[in-house]
Backbone as CSV, one residue per row, in Angstrom:
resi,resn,N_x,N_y,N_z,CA_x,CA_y,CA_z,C_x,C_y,C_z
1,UNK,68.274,157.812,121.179,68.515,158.283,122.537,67.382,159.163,123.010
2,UNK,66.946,159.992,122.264,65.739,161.003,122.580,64.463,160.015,122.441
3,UNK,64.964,159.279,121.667,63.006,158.635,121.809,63.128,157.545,123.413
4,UNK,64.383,157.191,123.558,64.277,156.369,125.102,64.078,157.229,126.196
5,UNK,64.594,158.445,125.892,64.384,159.648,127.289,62.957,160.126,126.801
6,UNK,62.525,160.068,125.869,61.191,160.774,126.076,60.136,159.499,126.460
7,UNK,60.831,158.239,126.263,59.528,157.232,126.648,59.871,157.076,128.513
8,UNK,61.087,157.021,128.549,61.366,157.454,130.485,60.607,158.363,130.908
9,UNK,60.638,159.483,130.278,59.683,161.089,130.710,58.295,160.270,130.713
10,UNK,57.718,160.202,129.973,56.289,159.263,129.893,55.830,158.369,131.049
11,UNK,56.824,157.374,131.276,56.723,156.276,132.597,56.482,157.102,133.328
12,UNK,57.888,157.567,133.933,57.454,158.523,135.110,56.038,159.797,135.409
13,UNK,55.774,160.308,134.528,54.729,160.705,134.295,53.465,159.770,134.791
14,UNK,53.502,158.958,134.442,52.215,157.981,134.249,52.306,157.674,135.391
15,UNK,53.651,157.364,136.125,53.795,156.446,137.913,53.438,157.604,138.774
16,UNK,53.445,159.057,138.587,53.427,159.889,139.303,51.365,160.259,139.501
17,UNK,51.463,159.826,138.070,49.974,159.810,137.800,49.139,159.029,138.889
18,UNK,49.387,157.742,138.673,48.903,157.023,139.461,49.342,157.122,141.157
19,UNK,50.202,157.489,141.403,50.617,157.839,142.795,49.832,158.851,143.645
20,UNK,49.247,159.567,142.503,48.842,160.888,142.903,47.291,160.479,143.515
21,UNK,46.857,159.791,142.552,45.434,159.002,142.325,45.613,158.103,143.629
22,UNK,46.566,157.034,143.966,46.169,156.512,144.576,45.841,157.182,146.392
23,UNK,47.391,158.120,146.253,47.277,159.034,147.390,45.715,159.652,147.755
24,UNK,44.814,160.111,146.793,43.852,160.916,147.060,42.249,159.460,147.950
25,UNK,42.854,158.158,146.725,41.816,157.734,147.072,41.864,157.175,148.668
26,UNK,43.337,156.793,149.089,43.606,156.160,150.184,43.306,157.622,151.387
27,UNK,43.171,158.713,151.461,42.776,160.175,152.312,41.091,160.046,151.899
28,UNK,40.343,159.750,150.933,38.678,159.540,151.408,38.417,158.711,151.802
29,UNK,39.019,157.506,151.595,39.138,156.444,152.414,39.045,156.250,154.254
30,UNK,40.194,157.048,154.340,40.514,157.542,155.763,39.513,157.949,156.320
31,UNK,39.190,159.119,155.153,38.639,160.704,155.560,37.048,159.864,155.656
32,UNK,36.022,158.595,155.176,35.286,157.785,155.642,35.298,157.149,156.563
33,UNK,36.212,156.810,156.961,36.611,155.586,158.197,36.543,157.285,159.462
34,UNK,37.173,157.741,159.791,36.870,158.521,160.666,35.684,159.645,161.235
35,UNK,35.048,159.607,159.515,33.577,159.907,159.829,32.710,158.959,160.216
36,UNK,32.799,157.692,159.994,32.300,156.443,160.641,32.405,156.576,161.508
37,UNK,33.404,156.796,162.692,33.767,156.733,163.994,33.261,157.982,164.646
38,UNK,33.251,158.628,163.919,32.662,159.998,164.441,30.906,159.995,164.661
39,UNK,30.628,159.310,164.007,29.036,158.803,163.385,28.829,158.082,164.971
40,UNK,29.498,157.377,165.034,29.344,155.595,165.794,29.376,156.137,167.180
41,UNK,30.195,157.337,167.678,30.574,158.155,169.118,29.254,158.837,169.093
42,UNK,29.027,159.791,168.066,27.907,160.182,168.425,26.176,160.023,168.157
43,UNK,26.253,158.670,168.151,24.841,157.550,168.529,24.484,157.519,169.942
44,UNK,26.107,157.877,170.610,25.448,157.530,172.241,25.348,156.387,172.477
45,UNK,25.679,155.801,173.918,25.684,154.601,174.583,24.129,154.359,175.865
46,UNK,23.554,153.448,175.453,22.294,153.113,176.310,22.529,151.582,176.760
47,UNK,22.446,151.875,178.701,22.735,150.595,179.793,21.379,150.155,179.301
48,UNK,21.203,148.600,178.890,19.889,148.047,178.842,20.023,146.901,179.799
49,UNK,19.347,146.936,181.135,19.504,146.637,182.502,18.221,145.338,182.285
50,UNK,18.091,143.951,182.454,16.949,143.070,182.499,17.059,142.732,183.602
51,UNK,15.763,143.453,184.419,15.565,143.182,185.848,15.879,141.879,186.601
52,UNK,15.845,141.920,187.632,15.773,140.824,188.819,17.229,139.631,188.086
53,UNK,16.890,138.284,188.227,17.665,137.106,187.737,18.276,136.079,188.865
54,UNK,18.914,135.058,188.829,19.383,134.063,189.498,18.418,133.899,190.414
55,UNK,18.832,133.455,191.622,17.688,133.280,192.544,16.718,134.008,192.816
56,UNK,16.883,135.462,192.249,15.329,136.175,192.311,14.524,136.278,190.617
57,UNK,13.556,135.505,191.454,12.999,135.200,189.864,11.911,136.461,188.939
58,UNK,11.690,137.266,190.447,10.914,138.583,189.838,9.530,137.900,189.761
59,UNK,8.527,138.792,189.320,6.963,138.225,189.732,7.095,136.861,189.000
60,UNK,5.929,136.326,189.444,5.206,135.146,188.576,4.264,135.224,187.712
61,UNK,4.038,135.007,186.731,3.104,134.966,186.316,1.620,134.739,186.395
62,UNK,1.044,134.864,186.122,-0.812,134.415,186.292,-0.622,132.592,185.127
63,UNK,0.295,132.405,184.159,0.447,131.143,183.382,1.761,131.073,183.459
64,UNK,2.665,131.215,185.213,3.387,130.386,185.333,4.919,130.969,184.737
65,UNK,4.669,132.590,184.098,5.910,132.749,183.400,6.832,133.484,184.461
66,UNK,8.047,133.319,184.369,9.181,134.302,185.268,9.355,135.247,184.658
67,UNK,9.284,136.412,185.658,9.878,137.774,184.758,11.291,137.413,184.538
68,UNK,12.077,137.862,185.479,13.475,137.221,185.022,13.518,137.035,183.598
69,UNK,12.995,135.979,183.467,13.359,134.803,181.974,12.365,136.390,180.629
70,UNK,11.593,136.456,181.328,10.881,137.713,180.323,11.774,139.221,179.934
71,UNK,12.405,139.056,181.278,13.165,140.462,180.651,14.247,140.449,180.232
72,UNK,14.985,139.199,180.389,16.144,139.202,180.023,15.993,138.780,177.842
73,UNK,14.809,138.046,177.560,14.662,138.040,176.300,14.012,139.313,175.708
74,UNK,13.800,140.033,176.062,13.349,141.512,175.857,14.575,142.448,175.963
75,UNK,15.454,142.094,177.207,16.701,142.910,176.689,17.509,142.774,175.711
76,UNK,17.754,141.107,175.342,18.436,141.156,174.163,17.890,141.479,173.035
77,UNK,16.827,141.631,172.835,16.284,141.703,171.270,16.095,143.626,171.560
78,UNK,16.647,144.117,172.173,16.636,145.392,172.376,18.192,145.675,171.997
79,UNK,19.123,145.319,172.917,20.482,145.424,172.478,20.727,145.067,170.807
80,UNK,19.916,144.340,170.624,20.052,144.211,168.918,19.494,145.456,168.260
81,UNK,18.452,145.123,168.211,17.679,146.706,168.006,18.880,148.083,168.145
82,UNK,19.258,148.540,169.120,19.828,149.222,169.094,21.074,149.262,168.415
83,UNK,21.934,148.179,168.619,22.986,147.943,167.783,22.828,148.575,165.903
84,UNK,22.095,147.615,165.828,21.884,148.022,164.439,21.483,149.245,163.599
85,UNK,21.264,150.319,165.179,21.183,151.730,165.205,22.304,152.651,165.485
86,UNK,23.136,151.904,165.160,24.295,152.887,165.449,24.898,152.690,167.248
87,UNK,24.277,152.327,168.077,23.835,152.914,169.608,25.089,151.637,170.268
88,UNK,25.778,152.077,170.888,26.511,151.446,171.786,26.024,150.971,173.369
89,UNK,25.673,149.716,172.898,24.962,148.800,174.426,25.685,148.984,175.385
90,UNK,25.442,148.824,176.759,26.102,147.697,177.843,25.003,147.184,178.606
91,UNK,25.177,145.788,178.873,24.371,144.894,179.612,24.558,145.037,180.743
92,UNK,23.813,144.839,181.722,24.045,144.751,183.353,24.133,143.225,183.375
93,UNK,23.315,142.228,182.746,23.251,141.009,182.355,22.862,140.226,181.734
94,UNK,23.794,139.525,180.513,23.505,138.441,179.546,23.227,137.026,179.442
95,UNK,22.782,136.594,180.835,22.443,135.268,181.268,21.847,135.367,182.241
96,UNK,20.957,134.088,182.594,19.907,133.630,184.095,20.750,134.413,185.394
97,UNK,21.570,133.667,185.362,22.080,134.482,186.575,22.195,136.069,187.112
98,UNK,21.682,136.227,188.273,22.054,137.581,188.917,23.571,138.119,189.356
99,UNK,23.373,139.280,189.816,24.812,140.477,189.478,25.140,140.106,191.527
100,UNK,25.169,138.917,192.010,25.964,138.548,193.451,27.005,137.541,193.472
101,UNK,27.855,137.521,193.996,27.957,136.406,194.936,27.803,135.358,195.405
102,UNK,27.605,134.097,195.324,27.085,133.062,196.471,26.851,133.291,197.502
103,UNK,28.208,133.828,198.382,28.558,134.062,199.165,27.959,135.320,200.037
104,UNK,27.509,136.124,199.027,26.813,137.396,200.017,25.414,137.124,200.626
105,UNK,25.608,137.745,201.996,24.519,137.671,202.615,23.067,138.251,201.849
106,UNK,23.319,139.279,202.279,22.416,139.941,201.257,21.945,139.722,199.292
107,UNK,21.708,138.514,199.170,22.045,139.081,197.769,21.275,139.581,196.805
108,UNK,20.265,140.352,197.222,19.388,141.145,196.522,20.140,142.476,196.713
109,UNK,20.470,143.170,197.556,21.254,144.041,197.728,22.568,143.976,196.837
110,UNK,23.271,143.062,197.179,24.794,143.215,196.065,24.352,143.341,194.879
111,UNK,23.154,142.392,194.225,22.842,142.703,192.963,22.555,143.561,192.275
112,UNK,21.845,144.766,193.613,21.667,146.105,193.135,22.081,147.196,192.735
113,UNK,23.451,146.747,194.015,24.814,148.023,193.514,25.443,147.457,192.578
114,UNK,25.919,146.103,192.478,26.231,146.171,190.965,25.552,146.658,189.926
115,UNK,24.306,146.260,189.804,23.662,146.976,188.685,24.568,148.665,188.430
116,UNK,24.151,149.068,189.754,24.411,150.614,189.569,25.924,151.009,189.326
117,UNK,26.455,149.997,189.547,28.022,150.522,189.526,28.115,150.121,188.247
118,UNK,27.413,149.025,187.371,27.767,149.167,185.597,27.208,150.358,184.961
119,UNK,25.820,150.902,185.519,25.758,152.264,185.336,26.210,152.822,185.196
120,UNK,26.732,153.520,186.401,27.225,155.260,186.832,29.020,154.571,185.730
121,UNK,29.337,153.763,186.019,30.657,153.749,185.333,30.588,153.499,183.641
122,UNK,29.136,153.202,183.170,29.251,153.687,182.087,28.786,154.740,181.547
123,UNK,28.488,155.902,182.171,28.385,156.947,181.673,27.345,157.057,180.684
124,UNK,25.816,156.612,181.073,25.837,155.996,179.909,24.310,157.511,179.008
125,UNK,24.158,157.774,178.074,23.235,158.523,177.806,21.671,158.206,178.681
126,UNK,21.524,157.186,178.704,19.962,156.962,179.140,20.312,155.329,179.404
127,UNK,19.956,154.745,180.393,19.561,153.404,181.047,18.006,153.316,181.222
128,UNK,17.746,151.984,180.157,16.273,151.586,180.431,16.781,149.995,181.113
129,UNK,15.947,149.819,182.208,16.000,149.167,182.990,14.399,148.130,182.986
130,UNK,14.561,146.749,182.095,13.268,146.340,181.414,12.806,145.553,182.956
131,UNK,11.496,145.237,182.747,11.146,144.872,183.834,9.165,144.300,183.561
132,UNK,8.446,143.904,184.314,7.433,143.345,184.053,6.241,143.493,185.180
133,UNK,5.213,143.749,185.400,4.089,144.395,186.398,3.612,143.745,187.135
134,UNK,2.788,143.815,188.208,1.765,142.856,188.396,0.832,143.664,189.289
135,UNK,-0.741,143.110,189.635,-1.149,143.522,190.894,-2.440,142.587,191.086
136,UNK,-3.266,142.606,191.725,-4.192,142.122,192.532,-5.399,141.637,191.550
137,UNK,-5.644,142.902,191.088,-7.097,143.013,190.116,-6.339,142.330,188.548
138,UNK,-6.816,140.890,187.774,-6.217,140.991,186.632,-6.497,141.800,185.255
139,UNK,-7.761,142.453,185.458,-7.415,143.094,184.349,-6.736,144.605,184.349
140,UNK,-6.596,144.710,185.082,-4.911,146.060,184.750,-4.243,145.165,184.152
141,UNK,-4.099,146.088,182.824,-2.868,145.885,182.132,-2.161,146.805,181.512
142,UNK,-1.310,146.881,180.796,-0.720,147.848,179.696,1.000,148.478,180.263
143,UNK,1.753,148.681,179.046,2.734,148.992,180.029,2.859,150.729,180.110
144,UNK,4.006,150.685,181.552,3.994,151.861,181.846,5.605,152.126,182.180
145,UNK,5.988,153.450,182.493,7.296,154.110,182.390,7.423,154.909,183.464
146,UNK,8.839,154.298,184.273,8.737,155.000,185.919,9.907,156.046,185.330
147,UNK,9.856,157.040,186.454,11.580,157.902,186.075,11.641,158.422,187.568
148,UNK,12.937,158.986,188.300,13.028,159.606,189.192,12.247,161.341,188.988
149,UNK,11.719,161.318,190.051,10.252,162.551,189.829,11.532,163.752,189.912
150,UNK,12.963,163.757,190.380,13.861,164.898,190.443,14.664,164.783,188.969
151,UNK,14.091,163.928,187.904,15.678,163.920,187.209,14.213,164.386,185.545
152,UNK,14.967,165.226,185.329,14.432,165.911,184.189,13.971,165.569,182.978
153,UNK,15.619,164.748,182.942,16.279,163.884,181.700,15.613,163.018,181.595
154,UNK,15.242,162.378,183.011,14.303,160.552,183.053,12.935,161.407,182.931
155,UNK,12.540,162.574,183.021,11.069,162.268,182.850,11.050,162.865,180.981
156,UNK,12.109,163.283,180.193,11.592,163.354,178.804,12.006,161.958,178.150
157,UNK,13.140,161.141,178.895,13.085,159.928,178.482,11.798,158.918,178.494
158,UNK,11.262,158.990,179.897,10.036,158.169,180.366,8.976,158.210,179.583
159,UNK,8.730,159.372,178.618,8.227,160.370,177.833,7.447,159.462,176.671
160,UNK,9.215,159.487,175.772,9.536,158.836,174.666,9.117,157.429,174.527
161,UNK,9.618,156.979,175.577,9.508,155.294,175.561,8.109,155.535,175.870
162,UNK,7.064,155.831,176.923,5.517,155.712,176.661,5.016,155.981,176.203
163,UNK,5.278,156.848,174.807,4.688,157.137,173.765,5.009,155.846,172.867
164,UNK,5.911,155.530,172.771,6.048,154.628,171.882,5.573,153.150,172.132
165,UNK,5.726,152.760,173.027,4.530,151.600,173.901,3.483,151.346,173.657
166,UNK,3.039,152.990,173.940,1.751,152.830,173.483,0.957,152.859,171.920
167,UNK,2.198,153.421,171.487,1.234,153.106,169.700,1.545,152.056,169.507
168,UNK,2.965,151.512,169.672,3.357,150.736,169.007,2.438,149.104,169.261
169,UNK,2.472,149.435,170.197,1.397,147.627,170.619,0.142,148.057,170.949
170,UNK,-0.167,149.021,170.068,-1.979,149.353,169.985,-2.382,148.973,171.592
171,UNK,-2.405,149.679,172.637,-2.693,149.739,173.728,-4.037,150.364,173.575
172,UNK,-5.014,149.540,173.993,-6.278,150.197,174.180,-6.768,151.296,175.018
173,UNK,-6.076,151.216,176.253,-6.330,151.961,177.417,-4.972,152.509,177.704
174,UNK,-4.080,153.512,177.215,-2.766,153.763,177.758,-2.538,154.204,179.167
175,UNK,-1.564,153.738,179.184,-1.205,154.525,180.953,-0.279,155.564,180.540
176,UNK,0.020,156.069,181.558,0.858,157.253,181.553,2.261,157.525,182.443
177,UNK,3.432,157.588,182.179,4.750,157.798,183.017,4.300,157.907,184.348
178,UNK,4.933,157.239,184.977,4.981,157.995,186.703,6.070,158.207,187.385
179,UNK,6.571,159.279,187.938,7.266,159.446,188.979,7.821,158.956,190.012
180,UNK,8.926,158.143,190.805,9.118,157.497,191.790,9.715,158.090,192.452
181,UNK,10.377,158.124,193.733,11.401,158.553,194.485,12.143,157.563,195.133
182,UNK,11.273,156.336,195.359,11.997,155.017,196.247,12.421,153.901,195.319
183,UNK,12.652,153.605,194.356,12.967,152.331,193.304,15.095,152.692,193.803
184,UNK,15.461,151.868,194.227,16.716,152.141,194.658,17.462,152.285,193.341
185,UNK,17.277,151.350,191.770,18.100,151.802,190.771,17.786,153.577,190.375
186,UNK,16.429,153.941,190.710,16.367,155.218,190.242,17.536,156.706,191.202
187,UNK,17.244,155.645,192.355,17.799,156.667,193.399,19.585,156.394,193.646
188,UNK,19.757,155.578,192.708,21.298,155.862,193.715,22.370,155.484,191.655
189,UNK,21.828,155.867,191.137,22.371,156.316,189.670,22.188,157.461,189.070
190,UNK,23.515,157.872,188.461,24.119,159.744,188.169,23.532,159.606,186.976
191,UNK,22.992,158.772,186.112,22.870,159.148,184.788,21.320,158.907,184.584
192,UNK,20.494,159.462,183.625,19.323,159.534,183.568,19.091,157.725,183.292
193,UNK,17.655,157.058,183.813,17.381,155.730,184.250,15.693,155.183,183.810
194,UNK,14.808,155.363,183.432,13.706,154.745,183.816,13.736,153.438,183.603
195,UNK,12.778,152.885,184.194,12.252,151.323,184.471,10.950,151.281,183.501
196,UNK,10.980,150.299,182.657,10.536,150.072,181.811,9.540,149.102,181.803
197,UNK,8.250,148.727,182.614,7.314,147.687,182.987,6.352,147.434,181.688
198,UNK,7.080,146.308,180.940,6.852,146.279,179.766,4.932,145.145,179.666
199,UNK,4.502,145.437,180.822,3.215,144.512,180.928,3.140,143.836,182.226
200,UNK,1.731,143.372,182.788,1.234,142.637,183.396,1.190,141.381,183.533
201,UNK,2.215,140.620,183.989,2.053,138.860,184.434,1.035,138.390,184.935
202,UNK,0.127,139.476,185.948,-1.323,139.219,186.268,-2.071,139.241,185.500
203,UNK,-2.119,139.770,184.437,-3.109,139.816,183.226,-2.905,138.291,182.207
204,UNK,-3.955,137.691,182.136,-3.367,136.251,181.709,-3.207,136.626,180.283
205,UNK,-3.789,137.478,179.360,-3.658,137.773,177.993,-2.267,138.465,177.796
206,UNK,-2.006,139.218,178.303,-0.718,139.751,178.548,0.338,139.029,178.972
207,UNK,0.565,138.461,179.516,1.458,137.455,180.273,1.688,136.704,179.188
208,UNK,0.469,136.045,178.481,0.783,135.054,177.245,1.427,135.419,176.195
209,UNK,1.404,137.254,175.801,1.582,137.701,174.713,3.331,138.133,175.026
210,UNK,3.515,138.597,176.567,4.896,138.802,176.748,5.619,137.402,176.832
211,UNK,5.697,136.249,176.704,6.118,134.879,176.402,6.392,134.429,175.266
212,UNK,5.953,135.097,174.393,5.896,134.680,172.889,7.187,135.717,172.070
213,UNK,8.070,135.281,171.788,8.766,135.410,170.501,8.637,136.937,170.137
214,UNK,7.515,136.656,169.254,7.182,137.670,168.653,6.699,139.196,169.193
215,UNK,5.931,138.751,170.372,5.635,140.284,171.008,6.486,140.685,171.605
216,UNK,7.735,139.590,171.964,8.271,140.271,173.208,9.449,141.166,171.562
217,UNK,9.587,140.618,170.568,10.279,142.105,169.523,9.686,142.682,169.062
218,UNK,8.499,142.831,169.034,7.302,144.359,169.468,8.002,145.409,169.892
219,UNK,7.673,144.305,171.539,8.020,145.328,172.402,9.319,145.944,172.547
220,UNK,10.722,144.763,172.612,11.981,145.447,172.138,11.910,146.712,171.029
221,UNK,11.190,146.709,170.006,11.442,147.851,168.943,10.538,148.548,169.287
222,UNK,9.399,148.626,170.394,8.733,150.191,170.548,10.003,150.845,171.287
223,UNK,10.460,149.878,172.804,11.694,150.677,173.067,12.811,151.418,172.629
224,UNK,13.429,150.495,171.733,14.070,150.733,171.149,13.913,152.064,170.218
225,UNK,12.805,152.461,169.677,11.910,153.610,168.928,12.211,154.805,169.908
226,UNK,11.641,154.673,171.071,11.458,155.284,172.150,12.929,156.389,172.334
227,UNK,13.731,155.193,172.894,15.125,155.457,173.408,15.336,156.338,172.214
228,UNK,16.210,156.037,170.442,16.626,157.040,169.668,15.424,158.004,169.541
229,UNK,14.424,158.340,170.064,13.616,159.495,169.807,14.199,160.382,170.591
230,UNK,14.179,159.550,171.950,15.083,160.750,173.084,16.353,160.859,172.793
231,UNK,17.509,160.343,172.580,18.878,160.691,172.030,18.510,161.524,171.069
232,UNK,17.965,161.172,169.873,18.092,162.249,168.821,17.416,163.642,169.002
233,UNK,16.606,163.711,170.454,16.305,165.196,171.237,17.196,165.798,171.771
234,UNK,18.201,164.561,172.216,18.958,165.527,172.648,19.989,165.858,171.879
């Protein structure tokens, strides 16, 4: 009788054992999963906006390329980029098509306030808004970084990302951030914004190199560099 109650005392012992054990491991468990989430909130969320689209095709190229089609493969290999940084995306847009209507008159205009209304409603830490150059003379090239000349935030963001531009794709001749006041995404969005003119379509060497695969995830990961330099400033 005593040796069956002392081998009962034992079981229970041993089940309490393991109960105890399992209790602790299933609370670090937890106690991981909510530092994950805690981790993942504070990465911060960045709008990655690929200019123009649908019927506005954005410059042309000097060999024929659409910005459009250029920035929108530059935004995604950015949203990746970032992803894999912890950083919570939102797209303004993930296909050819633009942010209208058929139906609207205007539809460069509707496309715009939408843009801004995925903005301002996502709250978002920093919106880079990719986009592509052009002008008259072809050899200007190199890219450069606009910000609203009143918003603080966009000029240490504008900062980051043209520093990183510029090492990162060995820019011979760098340019330097500039200031805007009239770019309507800069002016009519609450959350810090620059425009991101990731090269020259007039420049035929440039134009060729933003077409290709490979430079254009260059250029996604100088941004991408850029952007967590400024989050992790702030």
């Amino acid at each position: 009788m005593k040796k069956i109650r002392m081998e009962t005392v034992l079981s229970i012992l041993l089940l309490a054992g393991l109960c105890l054990l399992f209790s602790r491991e299933s609370h670090q468990t937890a106690g991981k999963a909510v530092t994950g989430e805690k981790q993942a909130e504070a990465a911060g969320t960045v709008v990655v906006d690929a200019g123009h689209g649908g019927s506005d095709p954005g410059k042309i190229g000097i060999n024929g390329a659409r910005e459009k089609e250029v920035n929108l493969a530059i935004a995604e290999k950015l949203k990746e980029c970032l992803e894999e940084a912890g950083i919570h995306v939102v797209m303004t847009r993930s296909d050819p098509g633009g942010l209208y209507q058929e139906e609207d008159e205007n539809k460069k205009q509707a496309d715009m306030r939408a843009r801004c209304t995925i903005i301002n409603e996502a709250k978002a830490d920093l919106t880079v808004s990719v986009h592509q150059n052009s002008y008259p003379a072809e050899a200007v090239c190199g890219p450069q970084v606009f910000y609203h000349a009143q918003s603080s935030e966009g000029r240490k963001a504008a900062a980051c990302l043209q520093e990183a531009l510029n090492s990162a794709l060995s820019i011979a001749r760098p340019r330097e951030t500039k200031a805007n006041n009239t770019y309507y995404l800069l002016k009519k969005t609450k959350t810090p914004v620059v425009i991101a003119e990731c090269g020259f379509l007039s420049n035929y060497e440039e134009a060729e190199k933003l077409t290709s695969k490979e430079y254009q995830k260059e250029v996604a990961e100088a941004l991408c560099t850029g952007i967590l330099t400024y989050l992790n400033a702030e």
